[in-house]
N, C-alpha and C positions, 0 to 999 in steps of 0.2 A: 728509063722508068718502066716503058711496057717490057722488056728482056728482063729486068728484077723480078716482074708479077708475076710474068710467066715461068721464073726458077724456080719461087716460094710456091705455084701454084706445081710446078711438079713435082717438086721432095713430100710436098703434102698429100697427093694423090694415092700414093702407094698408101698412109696412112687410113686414106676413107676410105680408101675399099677395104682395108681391115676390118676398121669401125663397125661398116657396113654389112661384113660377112656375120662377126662375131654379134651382133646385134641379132640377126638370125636363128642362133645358138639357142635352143631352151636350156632354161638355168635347171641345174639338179634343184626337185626339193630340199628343203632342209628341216627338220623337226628337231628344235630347241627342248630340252626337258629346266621345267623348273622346281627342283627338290620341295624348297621353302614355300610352296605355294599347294597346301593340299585342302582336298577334297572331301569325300566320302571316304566310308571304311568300306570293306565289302564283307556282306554278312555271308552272302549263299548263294548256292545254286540250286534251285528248288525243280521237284520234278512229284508229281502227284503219286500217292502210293496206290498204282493202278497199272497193271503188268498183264494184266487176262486170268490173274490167278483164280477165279471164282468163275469165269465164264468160258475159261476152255482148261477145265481141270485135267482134262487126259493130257492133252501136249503141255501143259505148261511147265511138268518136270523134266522136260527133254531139252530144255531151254533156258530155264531160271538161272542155271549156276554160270554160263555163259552169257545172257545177259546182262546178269548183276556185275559180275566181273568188268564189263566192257563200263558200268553206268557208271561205275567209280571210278576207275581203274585207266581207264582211257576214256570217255568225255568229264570226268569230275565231279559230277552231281553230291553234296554233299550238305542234299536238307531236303528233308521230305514232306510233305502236303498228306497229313493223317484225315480224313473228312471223317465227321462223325453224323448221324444225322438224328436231328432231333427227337424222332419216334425211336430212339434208343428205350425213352422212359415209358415205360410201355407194359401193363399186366403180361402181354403175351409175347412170347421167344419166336417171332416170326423167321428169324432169320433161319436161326438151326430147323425149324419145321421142313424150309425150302431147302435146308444144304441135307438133310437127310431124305428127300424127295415126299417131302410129305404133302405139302405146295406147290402150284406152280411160281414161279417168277414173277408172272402179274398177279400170283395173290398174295405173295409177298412183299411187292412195290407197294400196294394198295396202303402197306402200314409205316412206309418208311418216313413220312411225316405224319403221322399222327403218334399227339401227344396225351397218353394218359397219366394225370398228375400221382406220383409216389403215393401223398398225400395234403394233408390240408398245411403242414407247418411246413414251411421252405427249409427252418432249422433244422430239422430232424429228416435225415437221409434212411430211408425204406431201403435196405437193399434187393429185394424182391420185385420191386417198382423199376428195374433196372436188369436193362439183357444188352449183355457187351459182346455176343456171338462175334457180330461182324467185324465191330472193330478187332476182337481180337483176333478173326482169322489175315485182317490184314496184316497186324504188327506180325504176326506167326510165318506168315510169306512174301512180307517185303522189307518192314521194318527191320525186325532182326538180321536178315541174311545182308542187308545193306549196313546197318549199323557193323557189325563185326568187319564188313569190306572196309567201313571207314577208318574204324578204330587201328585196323591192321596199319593203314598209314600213318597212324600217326598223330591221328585226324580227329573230329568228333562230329556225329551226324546232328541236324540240327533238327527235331521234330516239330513242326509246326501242325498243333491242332485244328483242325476246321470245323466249324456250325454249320451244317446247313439247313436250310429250311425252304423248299421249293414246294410247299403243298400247306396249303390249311387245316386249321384243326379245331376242333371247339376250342380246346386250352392251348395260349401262344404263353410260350414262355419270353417271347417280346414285350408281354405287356407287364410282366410280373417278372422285375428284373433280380428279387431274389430265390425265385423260382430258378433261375438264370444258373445263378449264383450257387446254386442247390446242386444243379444239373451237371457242372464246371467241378464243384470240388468232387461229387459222386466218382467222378472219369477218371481226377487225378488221385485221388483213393486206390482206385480200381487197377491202373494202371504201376502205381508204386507198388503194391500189396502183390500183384499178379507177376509184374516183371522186373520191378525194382529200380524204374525209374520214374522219370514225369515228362510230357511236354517243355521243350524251352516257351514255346508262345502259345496265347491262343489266337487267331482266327474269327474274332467273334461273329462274324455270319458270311459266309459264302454269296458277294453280287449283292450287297443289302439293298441296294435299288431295284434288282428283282424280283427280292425275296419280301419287299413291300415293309423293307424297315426303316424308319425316319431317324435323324440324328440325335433326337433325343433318345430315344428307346436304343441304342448304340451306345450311348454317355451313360444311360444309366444300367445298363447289362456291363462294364466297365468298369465302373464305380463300386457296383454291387460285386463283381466278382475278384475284383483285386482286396477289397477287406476281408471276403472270405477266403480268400486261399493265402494271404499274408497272416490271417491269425491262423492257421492252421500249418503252416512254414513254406507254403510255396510260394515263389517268384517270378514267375514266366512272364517273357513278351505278350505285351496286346496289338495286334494287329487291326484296322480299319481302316476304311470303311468295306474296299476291297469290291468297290464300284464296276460292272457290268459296262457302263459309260463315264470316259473318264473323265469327261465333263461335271458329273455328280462328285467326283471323289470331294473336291473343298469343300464345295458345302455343305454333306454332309458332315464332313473333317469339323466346320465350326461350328453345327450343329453341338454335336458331339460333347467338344470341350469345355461348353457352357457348363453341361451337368459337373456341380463341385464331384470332386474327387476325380474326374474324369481324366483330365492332365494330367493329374498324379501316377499313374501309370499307362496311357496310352505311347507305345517307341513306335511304331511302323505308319505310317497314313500312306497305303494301298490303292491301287485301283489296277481294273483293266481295263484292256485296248479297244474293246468290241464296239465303240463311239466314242461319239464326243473327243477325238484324237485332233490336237495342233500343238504345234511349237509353243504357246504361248500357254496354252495350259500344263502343256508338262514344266516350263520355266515355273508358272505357280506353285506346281503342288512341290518343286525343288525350291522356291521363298519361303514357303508354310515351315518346310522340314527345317529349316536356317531359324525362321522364326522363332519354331517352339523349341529348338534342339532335341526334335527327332531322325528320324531315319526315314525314308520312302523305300517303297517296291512294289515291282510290277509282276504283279503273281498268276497271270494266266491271257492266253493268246494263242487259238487253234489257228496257225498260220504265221505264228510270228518269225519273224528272219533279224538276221544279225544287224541287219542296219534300224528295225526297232531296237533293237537292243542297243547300239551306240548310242543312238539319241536317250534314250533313258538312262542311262548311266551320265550322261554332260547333262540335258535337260534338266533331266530329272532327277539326278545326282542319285538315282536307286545303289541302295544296299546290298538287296537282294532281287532275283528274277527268274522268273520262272514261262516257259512255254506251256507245257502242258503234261500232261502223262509221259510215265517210263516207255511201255511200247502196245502195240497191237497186232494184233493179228492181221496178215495181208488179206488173205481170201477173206476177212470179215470189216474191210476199211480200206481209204486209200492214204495214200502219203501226204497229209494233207497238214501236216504243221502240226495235228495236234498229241503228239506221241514222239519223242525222241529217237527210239527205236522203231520199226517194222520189220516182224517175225514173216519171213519167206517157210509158209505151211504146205506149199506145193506135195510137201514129202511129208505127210505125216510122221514119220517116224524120223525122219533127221530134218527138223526144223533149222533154219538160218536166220541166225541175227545181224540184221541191216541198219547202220545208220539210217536217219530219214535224210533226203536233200537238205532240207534247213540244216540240220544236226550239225554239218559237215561243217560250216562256219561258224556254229556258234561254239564249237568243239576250241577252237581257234582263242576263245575268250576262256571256257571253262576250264578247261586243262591248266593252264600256265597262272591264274590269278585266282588265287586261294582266299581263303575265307583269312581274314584280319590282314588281309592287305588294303593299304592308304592307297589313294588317286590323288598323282598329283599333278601341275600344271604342266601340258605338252600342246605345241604352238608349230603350227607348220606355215611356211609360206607360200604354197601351193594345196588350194579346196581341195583337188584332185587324191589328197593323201591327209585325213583327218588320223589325227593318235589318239589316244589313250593309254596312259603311264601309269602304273602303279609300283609301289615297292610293297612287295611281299612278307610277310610278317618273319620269315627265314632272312631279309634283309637285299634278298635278290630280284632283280629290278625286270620288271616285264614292261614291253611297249607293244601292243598291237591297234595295227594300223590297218584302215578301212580304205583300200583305196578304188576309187571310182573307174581307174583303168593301168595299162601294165606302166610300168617304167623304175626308173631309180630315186633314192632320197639318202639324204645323211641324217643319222641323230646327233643332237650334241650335246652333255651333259650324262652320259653314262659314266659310271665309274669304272674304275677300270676290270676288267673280266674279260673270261670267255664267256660267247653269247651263240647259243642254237639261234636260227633262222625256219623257221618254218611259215608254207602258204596254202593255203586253199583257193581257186578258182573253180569256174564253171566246168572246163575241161582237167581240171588237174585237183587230185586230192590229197593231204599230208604231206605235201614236198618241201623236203630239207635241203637247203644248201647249205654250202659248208659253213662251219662255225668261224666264228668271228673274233681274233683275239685283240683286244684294244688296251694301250696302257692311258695313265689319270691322261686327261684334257685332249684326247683322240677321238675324233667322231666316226663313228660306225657307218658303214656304208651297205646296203641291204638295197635289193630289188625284187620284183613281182612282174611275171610277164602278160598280165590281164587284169581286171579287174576282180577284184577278190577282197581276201583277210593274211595277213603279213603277219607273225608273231616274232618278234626278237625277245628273247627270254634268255635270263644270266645261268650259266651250266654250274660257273665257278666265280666264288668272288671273296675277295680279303676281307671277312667281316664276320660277324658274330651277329645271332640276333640280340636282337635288347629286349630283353626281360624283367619285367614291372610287377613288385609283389609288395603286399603289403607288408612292411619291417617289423610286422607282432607278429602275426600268423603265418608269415612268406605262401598266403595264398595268390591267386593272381587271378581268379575270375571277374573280382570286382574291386573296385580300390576309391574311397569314402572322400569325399573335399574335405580338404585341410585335413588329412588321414597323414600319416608317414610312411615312407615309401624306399623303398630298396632295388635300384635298377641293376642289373648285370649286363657286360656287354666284352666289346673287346676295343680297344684305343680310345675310351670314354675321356680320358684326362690324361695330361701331359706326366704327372706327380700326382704325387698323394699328398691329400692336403685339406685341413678340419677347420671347421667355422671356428670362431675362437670369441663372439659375441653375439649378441642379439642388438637389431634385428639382422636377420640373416643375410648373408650376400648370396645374390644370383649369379654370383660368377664364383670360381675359385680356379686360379691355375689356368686360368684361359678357356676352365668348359660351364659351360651353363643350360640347364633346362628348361625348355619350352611346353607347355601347355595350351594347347588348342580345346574349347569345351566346343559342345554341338551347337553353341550359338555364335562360333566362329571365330571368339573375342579370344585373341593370347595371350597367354599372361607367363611371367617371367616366373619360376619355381625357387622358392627359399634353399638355401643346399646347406645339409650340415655338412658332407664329409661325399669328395670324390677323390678317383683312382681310376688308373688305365682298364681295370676291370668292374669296379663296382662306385655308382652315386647314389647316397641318400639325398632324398629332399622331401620337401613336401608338398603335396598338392595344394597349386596358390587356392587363398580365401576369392571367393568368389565363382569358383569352376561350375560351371552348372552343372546336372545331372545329365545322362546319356554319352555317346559315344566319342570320343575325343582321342586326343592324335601328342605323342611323346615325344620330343625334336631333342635328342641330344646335340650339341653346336661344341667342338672342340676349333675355338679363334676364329676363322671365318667358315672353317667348311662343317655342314652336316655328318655328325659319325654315326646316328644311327634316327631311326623312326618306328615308331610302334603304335597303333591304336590300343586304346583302350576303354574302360566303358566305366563311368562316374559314377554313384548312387550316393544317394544321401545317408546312408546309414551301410558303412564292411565290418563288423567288430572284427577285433582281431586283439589276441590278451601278448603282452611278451612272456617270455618266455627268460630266465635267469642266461641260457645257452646262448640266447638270440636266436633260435633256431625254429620258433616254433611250438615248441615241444618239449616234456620235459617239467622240471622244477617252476612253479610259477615266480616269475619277477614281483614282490608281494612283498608288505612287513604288515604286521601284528599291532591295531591299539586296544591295548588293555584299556578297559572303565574304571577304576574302584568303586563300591560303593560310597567312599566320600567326593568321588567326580575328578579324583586325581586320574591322571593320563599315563600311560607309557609305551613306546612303539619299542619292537622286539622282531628283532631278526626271524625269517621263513626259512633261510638258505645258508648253505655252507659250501665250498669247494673241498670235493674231497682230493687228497691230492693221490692220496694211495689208488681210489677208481678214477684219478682223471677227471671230475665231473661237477656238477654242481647237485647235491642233493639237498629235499626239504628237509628244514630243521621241524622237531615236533612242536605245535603249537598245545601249549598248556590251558584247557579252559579253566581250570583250578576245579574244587572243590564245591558242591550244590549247596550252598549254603542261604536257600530260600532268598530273600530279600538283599541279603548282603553276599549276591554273586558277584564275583565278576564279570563283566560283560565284556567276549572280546570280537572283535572287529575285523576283516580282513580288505584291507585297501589293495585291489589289482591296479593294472598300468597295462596300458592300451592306447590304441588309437584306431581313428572309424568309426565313436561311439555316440560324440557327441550332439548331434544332431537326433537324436534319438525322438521319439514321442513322449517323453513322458516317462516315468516310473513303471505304470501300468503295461508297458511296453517291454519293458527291463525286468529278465530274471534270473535267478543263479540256482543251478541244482548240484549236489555235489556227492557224488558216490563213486559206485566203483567205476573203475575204467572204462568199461560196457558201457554204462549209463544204468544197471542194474543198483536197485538199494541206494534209490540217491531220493536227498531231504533237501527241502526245500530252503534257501537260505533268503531270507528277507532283505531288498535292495536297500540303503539308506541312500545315496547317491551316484550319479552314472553322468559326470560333466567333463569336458573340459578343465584343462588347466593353464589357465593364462600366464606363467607366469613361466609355463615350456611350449615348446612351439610346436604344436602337433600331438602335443600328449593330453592323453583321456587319462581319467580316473573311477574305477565302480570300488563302493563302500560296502560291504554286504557283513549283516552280524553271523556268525556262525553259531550253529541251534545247537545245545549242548547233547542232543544226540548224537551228534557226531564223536563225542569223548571217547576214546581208545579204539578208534576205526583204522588207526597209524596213516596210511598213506593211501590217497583220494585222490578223485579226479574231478575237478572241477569247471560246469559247463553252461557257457552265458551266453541267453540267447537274449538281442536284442533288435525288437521291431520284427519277430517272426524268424530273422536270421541269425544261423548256430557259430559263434565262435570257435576258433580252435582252444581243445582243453586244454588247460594245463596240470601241472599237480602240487599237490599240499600233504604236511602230515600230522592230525591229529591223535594229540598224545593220548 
């Protein structure tokens, strides 16, 4: 018995000391990705349009064009912080007095918040009452020379407006919020007319907990300003609160939302880092944003580093982020977080552009994770190595990882690609290891010799982006609930294959679209007709407003993802081609004077040009009382939610928009009885009689449709 124990007790031996070695062993991390589980979009990366251009005008041409280059181009910065400052409204041109050395500096400051009102009617815009000096020398030397870097890639710069108001004045345009309102449309006037665009957002005050603004006077400069630049055709983002301490940001935030009309368009709830910072309030202000289906971001922090940044983007689920200023000058600052760059002036005449120390990690985030890419879930088993995932709106999949010191990890759930490796650390900057080729259900294996920033980023990958357009107009900035929709892609669907009843299936052929709205909730998309390249469907009833996430699903796996961004009202007319463009999708009801009815063909295929051309519509003969009255019913979708009639208008002239008459709406609804299709009814004004071929152009809720065309006889 004891010579048995003692045989089983030594064939075992050699086994526990295995045990016992391999138990020793740290386990590789591993970071799981989860496609199907996303997050925020990413709006931007914001950098203040502030370069020294104004305060070291001699060096600052010896530098700008190598600067600018490096801001886009190599750290990614691709949304700029325009500040405007109150005492813009102002009798006197202080700015140009000081830029032509007529002033000094401090008597130029003197005026930069003081506001003297245009005059007494907020309605009526003084242009006199109004000196854009400064801002325009910024747009003149940042904006532009940045905008054209952007656009070169491919890209679009994002300009975000800023308020500010750090100074008292007899007259607060805080307190007279269409005064506000006044001061808001004047800029974007100023700005369309002068360079021929507008702001994506405004900014409504710079630090409002500084600047001694309360949440109602926030709600109501909001409210006030989104009716006036929506009846005037603008759209931009509202940004707030944009909080100094970000402790203030909610409650200001629900402050705010009380004032009616305020929700209506408030997207971003802002703040920054300077107080009031924990874990538990950046979790809040990322509840509030799920709550209302907004967006967050953290839009300033002299000193901030990549690991605020990690947290804000999980915490906080921010959009967009921003540090602080493009760059500075050395000999007049130090490297202190608040400037992305630092210009080495040592040599006046060959100045040097430097990264700042921070820059170099958060380089790490900006470069690789572009604007309209999803975040989605990445899970590691070791604290030591936190992720963060996104799929890029190109469809290539970034993961950078934060990790707290050197060693190795796996990911798993990449698709298959080639993948750069790049890191940053304390002692080491930009280093690339070799690329990584992994096929389907292979996990990636990457290391980092210190504690730093890790980016695996896809070089090459078997896929198409998925592109989301409205199926009237094929625009794609903004796409309406319960609108119809036209995706392109590449292995969307196994077959081609068309709904054949109502109501609609969410599946065909094995593929189905997903709808994520900003309030989280998914919902399954109606689908008329998918193929390996292109699905219609529609956006489900119910999608709320703001930014939301495209899941195409072919059987069990994910074939593409896209954000996109919801609004209650995209007109969009069809078009006979489907194209857009072109002949309008239209028929003709005649009225008689005895109330009899008849619909009459618009359109014809001509087969000799290939095409669809307008047939001429007959208004008949002026026969006082006994005219006929004729009618043109368009088809659309995007419409229906509209405001009201009052909201709804059709002008119809030349191409241009030149000689165009006014055509009186009768109806602009839904049509229940198709799934995603609008209808506008409008009478045609018997001016128009023998104009032949028009262009016809329907704005509704402030926003321009794409024209179509018509031709009267």
């Amino acid at each position: 018995m004891v010579a048995s124990r003692k045989l089983v007790l030594s064939l075992l031996f050699p086994l526990l000391v295995l045990l016992a070695c391999a138990s020793t062993v740290p386990q590789q991390a591993v970071i799981t990705l989860s496609p199907e589980v996303m997050f925020q979009t990413i709006g931007g990366w914001e950098a203040t349009a502030q370069a020294g251009q104004l305060t070291f005008r001699d060096i600052f041409p010896k530098y700008k064009d190598t600067l600018y280059d490096l801001t886009v181009n190599d750290l990614g910065i691709n949304r700029i912080r325009l500040e405007i400052t109150n005492g813009v409204e102002n009798t006197g041109d202080y700015f140009t007095q000081y830029f032509n050395g007529q002033i000094s500096r401090e008597e130029w400051k003197k005026h930069w918040y003081e506001i003297i009102n245009d005059n007494n009617d907020p309605f009526v815009i003084n242009p006199a009452g109004f000196h854009f000096g400064s801002l325009d020398y910024s747009v003149d030397t940042v904006i532009l020379p940045i905008k054209q870097r952007v656009e070169a890639r491919g890209e679009k710069l994002y300009v975000n407006l800023n308020y500010v108001d750090f100074g008292p004045s007899a007259f607060e345009h805080k307190n007279y919020p269409e005064e506000y309102a006044e001061f808001m449309l004047a800029t974007f006037l100023h700005l369309r007319d002068k360079y021929g665009w507008t702001p994506d957002s405004i900014e409504i005050v710079l630090e409002a907990d500084n600047a001694g603004w309360s949440g109602a006077q926030i709600g109501q400069a909001i409210a006030a300003t989104g009716n006036r630049l929506k009846a005037n055709g603008f759209h931009p983002a509202f940004i707030a609160p944009s909080t100094t301490n970000m402790a203030n940001a909610v409650p200001l935030f629900d402050q705010a939302i009380q004032i009616p009309g305020a929700a209506d368009y408030l997207t971003d709830l802002s703040y920054h880092r300077y107080g009031g910072v924990s874990d538990a309030t950046l979790q809040t202000i990322g509840s509030r944003a799920i709550q209302y289906g907004i967006q967050t971001a953290h839009l300033e922090l002299i000193g901030a580093t990549y690991k605020d940044l990690h947290k804000d983007l999980t915490l906080g689920r921010d959009s967009s982020w921003a540090q602080f200023t493009i760059a500075w000058l050395k000999s007049s600052g130090i490297d202190d977080g608040g400037k992305y760059y630092v210009i080495d002036d040592s040599d006046p005449n060959r100045p040097i552009v430097n990264l700042g120390s921070r820059t170099r990690y958060l380089r790490q985030y900006f470069k690789y994770v572009r604007s309209g890419a999803v975040r989605i879930l990445a899970t590691s088993s070791d604290t030591a190595f936190e992720p963060l995932a996104f799929v890029n709106a190109d469809c290539k999949q970034v993961v950078v990882v934060k990790a707290a010191s050197g060693g190795s990890f796996s990911i798993q759930g990449l698709p298959a690609a080639t993948y750069g490796v790049k890191y940053t650390t304390e002692a080491q900057y930009d280093i690339d290891s070799p690329d990584v080729t992994i096929a389907a259900g292979q996990p990636l294996q990457a290391a980092i010799p210190a504690a730093g920033v890790i980016t695996i980023y896809a070089k090459s990958v078997n896929c198409a982006p998925l592109v989301n357009i409205s199926a009237a107009s094929y625009r794609s900035a903004e796409l309406a609930s319960e609108s119809l929709v036209a995706s392109f892609g590449k292995n969307l669907a196994p077959a081609t294959v068309a709904a054949t009843a109502t109501p609609l299936p969410t599946s065909l052929a094995g593929a189905a679209v997903k709808v994520t709205d900003a309030l989280g909730v998914e919902r399954p998309a109606p689908l008329l007709f998918v193929s390996p390249q292109q699905i219609n469907y529609q956006i489900p009833p119910g999608t709320s407003r703001g930014p939301a996430k495209v899941v195409v699903v072919n059987g069990a796996n994910i074939t593409a993802i896209r954000s996109a961004t919801i609004a209650r009202v995209v007109p969009g007319l069809f078009s006979a081609n489907s194209s857009g463009a072109g002949a309008a999708a239209a028929v003709a009801l005649r009225v008689k004077p005895d109330s009899s009815q008849s619909f009459e063909p618009t359109i014809k295929f001509d087969a000799a040009q290939g095409k669809f051309i307008p047939l001429p519509i007959d208004l008949g003969p002026d026969s006082g009382n006994a005219t006929d009255q004729v009618f043109l019913i368009l088809y659309g979708t995007g419409i229906r939610f509209n405001g009201g009639l009052p909201m709804v208008s059709v002008k119809i002239g030349d191409a241009n928009g030149a000689n165009a008459v006014d055509a009186p709406v009768l109806h602009a609804l839904g049509l229940a009885e198709y799934v995603g299709l609008d209808q506008v009814t409008v009478r045609l004004p018997r001016s128009l009689a023998g104009r032949g071929e028009v262009s016809v152009f329907l704005s509704v809720d402030g926003k321009q449709a794409n024209p179509v065309v018509i031709n009267v006889k």
